[in-house]
N, C-alpha and C positions, 0 to 999 in steps of 0.2 A: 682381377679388380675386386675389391673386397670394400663393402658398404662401412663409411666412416674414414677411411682411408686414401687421401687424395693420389694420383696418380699422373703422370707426365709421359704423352710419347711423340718427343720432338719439340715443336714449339705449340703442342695440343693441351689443355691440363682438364682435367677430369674431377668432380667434386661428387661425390656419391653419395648425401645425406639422407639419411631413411628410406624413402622411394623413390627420391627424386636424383637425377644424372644432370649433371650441369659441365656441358661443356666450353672452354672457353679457348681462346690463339691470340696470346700475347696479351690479356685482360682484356680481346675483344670477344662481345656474345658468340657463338655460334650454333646451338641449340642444345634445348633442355628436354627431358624424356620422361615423363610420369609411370607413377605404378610401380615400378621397375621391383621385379622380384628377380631375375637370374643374369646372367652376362657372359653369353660364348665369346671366346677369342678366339684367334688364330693370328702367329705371326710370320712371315716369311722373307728372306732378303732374297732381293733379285740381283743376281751378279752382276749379270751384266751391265746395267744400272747403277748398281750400289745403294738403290732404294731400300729401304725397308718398307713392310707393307705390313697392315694391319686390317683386320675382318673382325666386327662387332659386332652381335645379334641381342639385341635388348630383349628382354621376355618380361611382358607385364600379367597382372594380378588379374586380369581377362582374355587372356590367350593369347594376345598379340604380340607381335615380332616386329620389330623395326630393325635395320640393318645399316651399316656404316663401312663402309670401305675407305679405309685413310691411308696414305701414302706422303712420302717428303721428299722436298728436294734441300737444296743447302738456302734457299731462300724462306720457303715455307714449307706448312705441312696443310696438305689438301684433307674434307670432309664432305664426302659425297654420298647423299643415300640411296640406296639402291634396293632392288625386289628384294622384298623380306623372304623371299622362297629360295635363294642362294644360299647355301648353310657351308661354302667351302668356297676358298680364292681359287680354286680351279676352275670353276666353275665360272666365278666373276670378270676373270681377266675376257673371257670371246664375250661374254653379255655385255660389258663394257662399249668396245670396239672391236671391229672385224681384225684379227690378228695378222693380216697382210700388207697392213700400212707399211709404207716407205720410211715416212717420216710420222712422229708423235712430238706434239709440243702442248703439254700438259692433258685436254680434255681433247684437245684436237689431232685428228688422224690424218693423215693424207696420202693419199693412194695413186699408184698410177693408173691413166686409162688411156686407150687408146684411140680415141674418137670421143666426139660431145654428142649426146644425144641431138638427133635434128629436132627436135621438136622443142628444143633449148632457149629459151630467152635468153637474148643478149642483156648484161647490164654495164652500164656508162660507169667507166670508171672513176666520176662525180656520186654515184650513187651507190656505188658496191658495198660499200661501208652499213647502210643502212639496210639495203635488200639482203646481206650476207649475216647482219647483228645476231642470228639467231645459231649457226653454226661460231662461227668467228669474237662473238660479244662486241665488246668496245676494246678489246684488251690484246688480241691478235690481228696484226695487221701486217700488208706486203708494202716493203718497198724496192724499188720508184713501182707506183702502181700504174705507171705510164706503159712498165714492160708487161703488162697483162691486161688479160684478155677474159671475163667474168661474164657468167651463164648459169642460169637456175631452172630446173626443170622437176616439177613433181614433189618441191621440197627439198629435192638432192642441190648439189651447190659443184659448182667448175671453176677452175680455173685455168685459161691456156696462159702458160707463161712464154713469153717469145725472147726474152733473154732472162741471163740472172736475174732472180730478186731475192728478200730478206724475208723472211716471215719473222717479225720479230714479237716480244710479249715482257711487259718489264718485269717480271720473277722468272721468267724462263730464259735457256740459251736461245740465240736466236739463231735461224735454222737458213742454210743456205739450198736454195730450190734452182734446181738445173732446168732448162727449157720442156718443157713435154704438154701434157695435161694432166693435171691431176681432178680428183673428186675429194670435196674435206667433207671429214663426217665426224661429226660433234661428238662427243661419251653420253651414255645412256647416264640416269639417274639424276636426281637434283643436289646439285652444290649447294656445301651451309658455311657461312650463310648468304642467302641469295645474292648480298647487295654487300661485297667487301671494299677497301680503299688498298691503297699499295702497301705492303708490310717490308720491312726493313730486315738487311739480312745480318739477323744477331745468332750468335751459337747456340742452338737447341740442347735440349737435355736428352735423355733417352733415361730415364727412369719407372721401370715397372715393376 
């Protein structure tokens, strides 16, 4: 990525005038970066997937590092920032999530377990939606929520599911979960930007 020179990866675009990095997904904001004197990449596909993945390291005119781990699917392309002390995707993918997940549906991991902590809050499946906002958002959710069975303990989050249900998410596949217990655990770093609307699945570019 070369200053003055705009740049595309996916449905991401990239505006690099003088110091300033202006990102944008689909002519919506997603965040701007000052200073900016250098720009590490890294790009890598993951087969199994068929994602492409991207690693950004910003470096400003004060020594600072910001970092940007971006990845796509066929609906969108995800901007997640993460510790500026990661300088390699080897490194990001276990800082991310614990890499023993069962199942991944975008930010969210789910894992098996086998027992709920006794020490577990029960929560009413009128209210799981709210108690869970914080792993789950507004944007991941089970159906029928009748076939589960939701428990929070320590921050961590449960769920027994006593028959099938759907974890579904409207830009993701929706994920079929067989009876057990799992634990869902969110992605580390913050999403940009914070507060998105549903985006629409048009053909990306892949231009770099």
């Amino acid at each position: 990525m070369k200053i003055g020179l705009d740049a595309s990866f996916y449905h991401l675009h990239f505006q690099w005038t003088g110091d300033l990095v202006r990102l944008t997904r689909q002519d919506d904001y997603v965040t701007e970066i000052a200073d900016v004197i250098r720009i590490e990449e890294e790009v890598r596909r993951l087969e199994e997937s068929e994602q492409n993945i991207l690693l950004l390291r910003f470096h400003d005119r004060h020594g600072r590092v910001r970092t940007l781990f971006i990845d796509n699917d066929p609906v969108q392309t995800n901007v997640r920032e993460i510790a500026s002390e990661l300088d390699r995707l080897d490194n990001v993918f276990a800082w991310l999530l614990p890499l023993d997940y069962v199942y991944r549906q975008g930010d969210v991991g789910l894992y098996r377990r086998t027992e709920i902590p006794v020490q577990a809050d029960k929560i009413s499946t009128s209210s799981y939606a709210d108690r869970f906002i914080e792993v789950l958002s507004k944007r991941h959710s089970l159906d029928p929520v009748g076939s589960c069975e939701f428990y929070s303990h320590n921050d961590k989050f449960y769920v027994h599911v006593i028959a099938p249900v759907r974890l579904n998410h409207p830009e993701h596949e929706s994920i079929s979960l067989e009876t057990g217990i799992y634990e869902l655990i969110g992605a580390r770093g913050t999403p940009l930007p914070e507060f998105v609307g549903l985006r629409t699945n048009e053909k990306p570019a892949l231009e770099r």
